[in-house]
CHARMM internal coordinates of N, CA and C (Angstrom, degrees):
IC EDIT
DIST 1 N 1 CA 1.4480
DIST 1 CA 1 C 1.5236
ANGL 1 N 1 CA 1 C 111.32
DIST 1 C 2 N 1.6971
ANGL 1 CA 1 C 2 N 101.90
DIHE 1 N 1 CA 1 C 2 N -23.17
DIST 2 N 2 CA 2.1534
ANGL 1 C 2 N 2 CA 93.37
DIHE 1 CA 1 C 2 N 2 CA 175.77
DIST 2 CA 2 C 1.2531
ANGL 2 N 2 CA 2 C 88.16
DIHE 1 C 2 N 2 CA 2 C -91.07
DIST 2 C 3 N 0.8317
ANGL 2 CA 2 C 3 N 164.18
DIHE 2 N 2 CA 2 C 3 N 85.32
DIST 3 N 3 CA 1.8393
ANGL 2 C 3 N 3 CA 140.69
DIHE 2 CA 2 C 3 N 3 CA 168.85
DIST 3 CA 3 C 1.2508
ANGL 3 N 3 CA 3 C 98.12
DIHE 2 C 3 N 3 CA 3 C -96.44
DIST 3 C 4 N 1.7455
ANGL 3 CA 3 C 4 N 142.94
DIHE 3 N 3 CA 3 C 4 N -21.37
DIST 4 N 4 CA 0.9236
ANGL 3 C 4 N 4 CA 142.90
DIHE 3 CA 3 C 4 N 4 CA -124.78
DIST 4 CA 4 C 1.5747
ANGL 4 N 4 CA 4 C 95.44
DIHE 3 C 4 N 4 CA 4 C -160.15
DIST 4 C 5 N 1.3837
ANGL 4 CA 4 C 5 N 139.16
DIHE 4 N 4 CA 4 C 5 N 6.31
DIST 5 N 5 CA 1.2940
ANGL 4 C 5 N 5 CA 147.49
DIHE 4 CA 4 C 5 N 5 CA -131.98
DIST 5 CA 5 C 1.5874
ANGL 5 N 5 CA 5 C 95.37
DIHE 4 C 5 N 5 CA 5 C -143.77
DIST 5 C 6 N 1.6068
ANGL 5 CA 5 C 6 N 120.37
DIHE 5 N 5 CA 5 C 6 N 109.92
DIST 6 N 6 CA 1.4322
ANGL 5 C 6 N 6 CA 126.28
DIHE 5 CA 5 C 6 N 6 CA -178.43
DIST 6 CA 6 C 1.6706
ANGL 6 N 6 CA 6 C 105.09
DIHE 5 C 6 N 6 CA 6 C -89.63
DIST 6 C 7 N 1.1775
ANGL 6 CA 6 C 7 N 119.82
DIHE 6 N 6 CA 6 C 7 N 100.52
DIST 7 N 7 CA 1.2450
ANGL 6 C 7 N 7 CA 112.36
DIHE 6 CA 6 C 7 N 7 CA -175.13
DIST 7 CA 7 C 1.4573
ANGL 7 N 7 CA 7 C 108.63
DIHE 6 C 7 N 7 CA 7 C -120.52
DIST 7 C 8 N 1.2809
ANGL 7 CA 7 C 8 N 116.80
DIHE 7 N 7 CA 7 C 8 N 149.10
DIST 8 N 8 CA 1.9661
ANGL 7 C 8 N 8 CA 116.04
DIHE 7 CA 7 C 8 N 8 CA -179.79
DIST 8 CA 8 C 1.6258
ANGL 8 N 8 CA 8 C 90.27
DIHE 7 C 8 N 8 CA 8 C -122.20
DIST 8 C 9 N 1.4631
ANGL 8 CA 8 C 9 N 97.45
DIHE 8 N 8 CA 8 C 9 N 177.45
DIST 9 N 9 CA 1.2905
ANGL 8 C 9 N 9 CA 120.50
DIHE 8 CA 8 C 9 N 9 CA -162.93
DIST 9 CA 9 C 1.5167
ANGL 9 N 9 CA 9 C 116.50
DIHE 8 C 9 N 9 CA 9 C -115.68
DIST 9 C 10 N 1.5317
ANGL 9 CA 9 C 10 N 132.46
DIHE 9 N 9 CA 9 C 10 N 70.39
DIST 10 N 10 CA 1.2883
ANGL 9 C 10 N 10 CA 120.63
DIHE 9 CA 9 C 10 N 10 CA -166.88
DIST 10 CA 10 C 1.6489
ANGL 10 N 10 CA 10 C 95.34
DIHE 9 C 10 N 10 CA 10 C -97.50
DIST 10 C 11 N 1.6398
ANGL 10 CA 10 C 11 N 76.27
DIHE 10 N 10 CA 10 C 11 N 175.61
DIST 11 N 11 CA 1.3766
ANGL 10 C 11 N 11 CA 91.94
DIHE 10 CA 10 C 11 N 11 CA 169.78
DIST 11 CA 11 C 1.5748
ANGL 11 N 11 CA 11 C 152.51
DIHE 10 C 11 N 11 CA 11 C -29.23
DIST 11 C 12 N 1.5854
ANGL 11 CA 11 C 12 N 94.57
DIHE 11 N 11 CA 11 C 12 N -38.48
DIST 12 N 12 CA 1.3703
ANGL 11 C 12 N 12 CA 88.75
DIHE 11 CA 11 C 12 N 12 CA 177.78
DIST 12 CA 12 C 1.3259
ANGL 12 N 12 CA 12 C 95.87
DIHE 11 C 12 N 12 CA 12 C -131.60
DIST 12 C 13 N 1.2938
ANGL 12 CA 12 C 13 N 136.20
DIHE 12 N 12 CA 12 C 13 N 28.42
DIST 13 N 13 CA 1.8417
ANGL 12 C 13 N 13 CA 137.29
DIHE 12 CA 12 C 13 N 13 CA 139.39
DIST 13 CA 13 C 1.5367
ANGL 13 N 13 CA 13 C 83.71
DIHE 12 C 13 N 13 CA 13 C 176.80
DIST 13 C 14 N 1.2745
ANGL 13 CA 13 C 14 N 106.28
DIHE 13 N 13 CA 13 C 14 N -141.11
DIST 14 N 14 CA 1.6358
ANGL 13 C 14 N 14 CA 142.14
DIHE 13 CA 13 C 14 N 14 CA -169.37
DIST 14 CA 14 C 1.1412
ANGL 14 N 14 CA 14 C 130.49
DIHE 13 C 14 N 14 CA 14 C -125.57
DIST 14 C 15 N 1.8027
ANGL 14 CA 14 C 15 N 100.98
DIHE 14 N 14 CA 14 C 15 N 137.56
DIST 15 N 15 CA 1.9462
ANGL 14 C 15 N 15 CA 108.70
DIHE 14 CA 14 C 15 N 15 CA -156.20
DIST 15 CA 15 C 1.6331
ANGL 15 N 15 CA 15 C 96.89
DIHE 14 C 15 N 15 CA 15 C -128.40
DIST 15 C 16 N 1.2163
ANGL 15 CA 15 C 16 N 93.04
DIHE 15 N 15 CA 15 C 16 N 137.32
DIST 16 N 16 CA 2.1699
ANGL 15 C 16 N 16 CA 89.97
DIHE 15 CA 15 C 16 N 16 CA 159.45
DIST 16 CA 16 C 1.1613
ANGL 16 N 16 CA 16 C 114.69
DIHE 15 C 16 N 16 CA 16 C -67.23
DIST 16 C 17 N 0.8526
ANGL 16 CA 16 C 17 N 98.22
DIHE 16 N 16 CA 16 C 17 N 168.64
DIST 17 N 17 CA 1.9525
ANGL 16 C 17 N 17 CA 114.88
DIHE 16 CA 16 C 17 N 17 CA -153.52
DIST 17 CA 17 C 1.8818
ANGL 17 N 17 CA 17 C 89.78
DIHE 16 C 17 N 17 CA 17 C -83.57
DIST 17 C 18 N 1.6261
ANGL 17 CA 17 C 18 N 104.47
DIHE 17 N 17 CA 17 C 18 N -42.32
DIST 18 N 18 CA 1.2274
ANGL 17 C 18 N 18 CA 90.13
DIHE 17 CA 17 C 18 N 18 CA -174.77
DIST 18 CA 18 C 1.6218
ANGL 18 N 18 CA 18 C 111.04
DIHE 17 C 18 N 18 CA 18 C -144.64
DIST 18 C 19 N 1.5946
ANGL 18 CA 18 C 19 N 119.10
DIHE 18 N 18 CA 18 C 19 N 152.41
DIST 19 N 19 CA 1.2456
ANGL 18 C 19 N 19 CA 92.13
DIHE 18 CA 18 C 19 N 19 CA 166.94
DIST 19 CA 19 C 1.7669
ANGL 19 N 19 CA 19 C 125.71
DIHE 18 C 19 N 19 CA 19 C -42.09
DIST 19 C 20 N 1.3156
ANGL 19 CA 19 C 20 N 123.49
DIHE 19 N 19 CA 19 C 20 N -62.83
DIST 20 N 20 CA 1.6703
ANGL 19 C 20 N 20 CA 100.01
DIHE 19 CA 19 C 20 N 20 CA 176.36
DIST 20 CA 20 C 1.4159
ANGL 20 N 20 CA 20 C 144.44
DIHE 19 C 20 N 20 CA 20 C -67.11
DIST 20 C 21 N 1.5358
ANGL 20 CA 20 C 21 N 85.69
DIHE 20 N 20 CA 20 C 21 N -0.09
DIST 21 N 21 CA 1.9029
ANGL 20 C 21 N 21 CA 81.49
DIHE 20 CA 20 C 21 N 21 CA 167.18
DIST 21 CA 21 C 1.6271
ANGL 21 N 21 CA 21 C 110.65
DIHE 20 C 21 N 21 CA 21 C -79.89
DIST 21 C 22 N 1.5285
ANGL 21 CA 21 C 22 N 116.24
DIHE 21 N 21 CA 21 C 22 N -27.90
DIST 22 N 22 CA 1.5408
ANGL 21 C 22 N 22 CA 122.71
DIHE 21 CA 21 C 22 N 22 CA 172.78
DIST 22 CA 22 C 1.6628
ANGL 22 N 22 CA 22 C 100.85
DIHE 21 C 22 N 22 CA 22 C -82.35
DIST 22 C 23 N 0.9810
ANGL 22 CA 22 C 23 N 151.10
DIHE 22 N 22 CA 22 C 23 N 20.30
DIST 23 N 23 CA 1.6279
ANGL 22 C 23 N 23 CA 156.26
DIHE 22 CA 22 C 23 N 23 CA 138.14
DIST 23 CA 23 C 1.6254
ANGL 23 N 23 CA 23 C 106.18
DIHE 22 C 23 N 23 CA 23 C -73.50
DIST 23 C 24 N 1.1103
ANGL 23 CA 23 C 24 N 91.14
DIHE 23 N 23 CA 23 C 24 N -62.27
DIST 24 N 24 CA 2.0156
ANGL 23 C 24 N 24 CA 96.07
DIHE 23 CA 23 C 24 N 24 CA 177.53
DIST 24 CA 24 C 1.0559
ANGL 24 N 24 CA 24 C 127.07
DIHE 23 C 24 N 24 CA 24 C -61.16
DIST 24 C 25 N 1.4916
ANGL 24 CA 24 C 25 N 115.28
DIHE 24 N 24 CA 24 C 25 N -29.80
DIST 25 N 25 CA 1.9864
ANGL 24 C 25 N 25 CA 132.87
DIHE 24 CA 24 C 25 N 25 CA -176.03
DIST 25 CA 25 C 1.5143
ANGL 25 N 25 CA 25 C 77.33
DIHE 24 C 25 N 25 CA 25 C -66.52
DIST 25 C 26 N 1.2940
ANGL 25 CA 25 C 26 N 113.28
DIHE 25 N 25 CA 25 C 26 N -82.67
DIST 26 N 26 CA 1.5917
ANGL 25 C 26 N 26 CA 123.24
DIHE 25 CA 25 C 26 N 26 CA -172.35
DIST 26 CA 26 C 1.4395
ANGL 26 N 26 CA 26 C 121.10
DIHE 25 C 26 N 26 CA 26 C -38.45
DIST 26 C 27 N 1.3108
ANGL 26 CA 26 C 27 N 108.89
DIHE 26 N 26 CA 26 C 27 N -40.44
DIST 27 N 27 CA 1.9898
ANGL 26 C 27 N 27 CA 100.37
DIHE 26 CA 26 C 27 N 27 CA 159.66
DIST 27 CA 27 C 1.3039
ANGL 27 N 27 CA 27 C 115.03
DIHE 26 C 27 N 27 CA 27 C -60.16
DIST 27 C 28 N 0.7346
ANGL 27 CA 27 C 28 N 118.22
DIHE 27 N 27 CA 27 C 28 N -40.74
DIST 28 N 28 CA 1.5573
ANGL 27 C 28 N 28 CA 114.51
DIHE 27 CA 27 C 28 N 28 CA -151.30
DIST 28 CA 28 C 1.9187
ANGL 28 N 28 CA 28 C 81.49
DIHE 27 C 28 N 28 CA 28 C -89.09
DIST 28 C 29 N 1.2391
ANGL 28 CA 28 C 29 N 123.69
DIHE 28 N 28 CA 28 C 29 N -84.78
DIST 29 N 29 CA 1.3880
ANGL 28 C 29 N 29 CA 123.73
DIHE 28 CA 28 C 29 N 29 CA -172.28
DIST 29 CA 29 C 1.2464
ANGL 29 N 29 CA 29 C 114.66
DIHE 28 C 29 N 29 CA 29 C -53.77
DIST 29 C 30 N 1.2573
ANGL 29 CA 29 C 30 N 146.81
DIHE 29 N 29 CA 29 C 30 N -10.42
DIST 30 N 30 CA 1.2069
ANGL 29 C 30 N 30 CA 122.87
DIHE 29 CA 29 C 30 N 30 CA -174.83
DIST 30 CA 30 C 1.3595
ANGL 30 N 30 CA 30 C 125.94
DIHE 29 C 30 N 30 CA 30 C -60.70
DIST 30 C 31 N 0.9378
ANGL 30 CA 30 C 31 N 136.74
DIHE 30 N 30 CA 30 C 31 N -42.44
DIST 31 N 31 CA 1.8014
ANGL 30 C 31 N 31 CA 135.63
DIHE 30 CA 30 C 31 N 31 CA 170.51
DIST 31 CA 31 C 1.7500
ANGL 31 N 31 CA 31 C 111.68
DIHE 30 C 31 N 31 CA 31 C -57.54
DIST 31 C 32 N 1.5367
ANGL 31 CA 31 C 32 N 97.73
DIHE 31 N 31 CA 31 C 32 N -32.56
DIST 32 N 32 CA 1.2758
ANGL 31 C 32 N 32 CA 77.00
DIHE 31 CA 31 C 32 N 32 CA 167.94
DIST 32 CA 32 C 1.6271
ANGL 32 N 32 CA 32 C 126.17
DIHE 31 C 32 N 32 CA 32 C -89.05
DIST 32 C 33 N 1.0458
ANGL 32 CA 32 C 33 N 116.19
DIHE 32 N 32 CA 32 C 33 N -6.85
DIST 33 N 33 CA 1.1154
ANGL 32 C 33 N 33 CA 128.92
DIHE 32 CA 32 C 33 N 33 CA -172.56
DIST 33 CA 33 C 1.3855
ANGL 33 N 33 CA 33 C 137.15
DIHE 32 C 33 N 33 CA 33 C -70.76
DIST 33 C 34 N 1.6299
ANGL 33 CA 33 C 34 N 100.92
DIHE 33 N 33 CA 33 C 34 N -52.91
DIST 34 N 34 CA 1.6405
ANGL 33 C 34 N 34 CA 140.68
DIHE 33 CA 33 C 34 N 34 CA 167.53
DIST 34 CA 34 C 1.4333
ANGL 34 N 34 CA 34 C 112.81
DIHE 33 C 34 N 34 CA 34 C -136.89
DIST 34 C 35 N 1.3081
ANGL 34 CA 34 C 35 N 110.66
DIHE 34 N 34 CA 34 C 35 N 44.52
DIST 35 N 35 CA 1.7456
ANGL 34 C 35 N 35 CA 104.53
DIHE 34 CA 34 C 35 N 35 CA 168.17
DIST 35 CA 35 C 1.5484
ANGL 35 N 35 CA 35 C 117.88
DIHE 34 C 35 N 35 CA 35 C 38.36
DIST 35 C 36 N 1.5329
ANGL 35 CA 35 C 36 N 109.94
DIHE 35 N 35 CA 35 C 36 N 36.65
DIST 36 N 36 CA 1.9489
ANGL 35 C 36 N 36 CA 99.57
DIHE 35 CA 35 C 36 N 36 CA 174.30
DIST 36 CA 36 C 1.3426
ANGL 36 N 36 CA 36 C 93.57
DIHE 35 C 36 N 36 CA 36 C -121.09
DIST 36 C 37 N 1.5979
ANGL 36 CA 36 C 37 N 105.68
DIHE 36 N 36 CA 36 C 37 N 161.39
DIST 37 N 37 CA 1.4647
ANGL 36 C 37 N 37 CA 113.71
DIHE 36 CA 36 C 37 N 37 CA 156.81
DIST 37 CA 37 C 1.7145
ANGL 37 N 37 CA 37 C 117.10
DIHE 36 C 37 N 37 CA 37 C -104.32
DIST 37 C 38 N 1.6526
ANGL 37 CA 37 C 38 N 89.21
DIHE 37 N 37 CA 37 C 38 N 140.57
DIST 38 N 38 CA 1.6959
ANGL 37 C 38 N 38 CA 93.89
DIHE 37 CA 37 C 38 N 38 CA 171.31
DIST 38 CA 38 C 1.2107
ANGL 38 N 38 CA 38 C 109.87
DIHE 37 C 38 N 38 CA 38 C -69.98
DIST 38 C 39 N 1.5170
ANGL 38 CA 38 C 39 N 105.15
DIHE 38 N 38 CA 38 C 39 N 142.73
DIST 39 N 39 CA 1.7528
ANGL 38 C 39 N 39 CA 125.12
DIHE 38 CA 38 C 39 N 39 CA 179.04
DIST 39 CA 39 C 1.2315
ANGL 39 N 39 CA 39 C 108.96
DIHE 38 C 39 N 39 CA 39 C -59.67
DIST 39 C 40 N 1.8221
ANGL 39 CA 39 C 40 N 93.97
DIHE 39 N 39 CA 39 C 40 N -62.22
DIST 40 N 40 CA 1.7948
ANGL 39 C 40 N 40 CA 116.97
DIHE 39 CA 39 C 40 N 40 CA -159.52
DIST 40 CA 40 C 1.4659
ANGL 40 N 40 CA 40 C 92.82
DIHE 39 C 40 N 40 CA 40 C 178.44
DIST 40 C 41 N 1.3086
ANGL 40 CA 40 C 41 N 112.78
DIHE 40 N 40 CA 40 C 41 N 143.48
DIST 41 N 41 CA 1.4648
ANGL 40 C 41 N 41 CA 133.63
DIHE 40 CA 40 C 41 N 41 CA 178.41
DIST 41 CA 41 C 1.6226
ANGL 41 N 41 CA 41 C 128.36
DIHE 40 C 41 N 41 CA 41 C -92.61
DIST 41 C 42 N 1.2242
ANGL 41 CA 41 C 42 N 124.13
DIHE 41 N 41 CA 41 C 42 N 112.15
DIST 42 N 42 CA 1.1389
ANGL 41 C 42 N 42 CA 147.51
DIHE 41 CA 41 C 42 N 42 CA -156.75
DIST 42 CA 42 C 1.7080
ANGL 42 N 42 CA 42 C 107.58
DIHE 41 C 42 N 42 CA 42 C -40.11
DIST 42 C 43 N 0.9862
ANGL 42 CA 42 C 43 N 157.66
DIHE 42 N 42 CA 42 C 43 N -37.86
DIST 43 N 43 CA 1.5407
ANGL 42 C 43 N 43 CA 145.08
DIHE 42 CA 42 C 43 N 43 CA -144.69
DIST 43 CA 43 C 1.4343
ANGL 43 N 43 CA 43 C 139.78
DIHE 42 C 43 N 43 CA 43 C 3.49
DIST 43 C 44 N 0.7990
ANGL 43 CA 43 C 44 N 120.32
DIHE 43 N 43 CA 43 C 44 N 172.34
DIST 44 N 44 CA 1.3558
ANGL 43 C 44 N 44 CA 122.10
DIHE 43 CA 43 C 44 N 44 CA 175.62
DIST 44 CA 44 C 1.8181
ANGL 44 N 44 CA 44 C 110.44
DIHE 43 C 44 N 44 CA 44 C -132.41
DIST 44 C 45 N 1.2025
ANGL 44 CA 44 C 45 N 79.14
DIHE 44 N 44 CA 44 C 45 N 149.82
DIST 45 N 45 CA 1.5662
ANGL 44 C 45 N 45 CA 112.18
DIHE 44 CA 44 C 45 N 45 CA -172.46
DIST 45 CA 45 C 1.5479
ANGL 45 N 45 CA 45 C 122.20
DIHE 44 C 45 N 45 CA 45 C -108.56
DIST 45 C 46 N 1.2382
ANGL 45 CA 45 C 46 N 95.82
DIHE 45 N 45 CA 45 C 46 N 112.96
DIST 46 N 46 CA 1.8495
ANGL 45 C 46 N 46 CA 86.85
DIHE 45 CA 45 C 46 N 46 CA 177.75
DIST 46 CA 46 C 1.4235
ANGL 46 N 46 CA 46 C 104.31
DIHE 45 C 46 N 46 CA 46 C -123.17
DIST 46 C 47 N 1.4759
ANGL 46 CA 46 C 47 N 104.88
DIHE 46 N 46 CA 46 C 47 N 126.89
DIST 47 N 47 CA 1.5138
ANGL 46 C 47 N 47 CA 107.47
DIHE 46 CA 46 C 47 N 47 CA -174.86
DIST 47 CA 47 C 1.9370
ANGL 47 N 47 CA 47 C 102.25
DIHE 46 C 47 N 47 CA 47 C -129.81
END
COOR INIT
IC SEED 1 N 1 CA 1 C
IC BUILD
């Protein structure tokens, strides 16, 4: 289920590397996770 999940090792457990790699864990897993469905997935915009 991490295969795909950037995680480091602090001090007092473990963090994603970045906010959007923990956006993507959470797309992809969320239903399985806590029984919700995704709406629509956030992106980014560069203008």
């Amino acid at each position: 289920m991490l295969s795909n999940a950037s995680l480091t090792k602090t001090g007092s457990g473990w963090e994603f590397v970045s906010e959007e790699i923990l956006e993507d864990f959470l797309y992809e897993h969320l239903e399985i996770l806590l029984s919700l469905n995704v709406l629509d997935k956030q992106y980014i915009v560069n203008s």
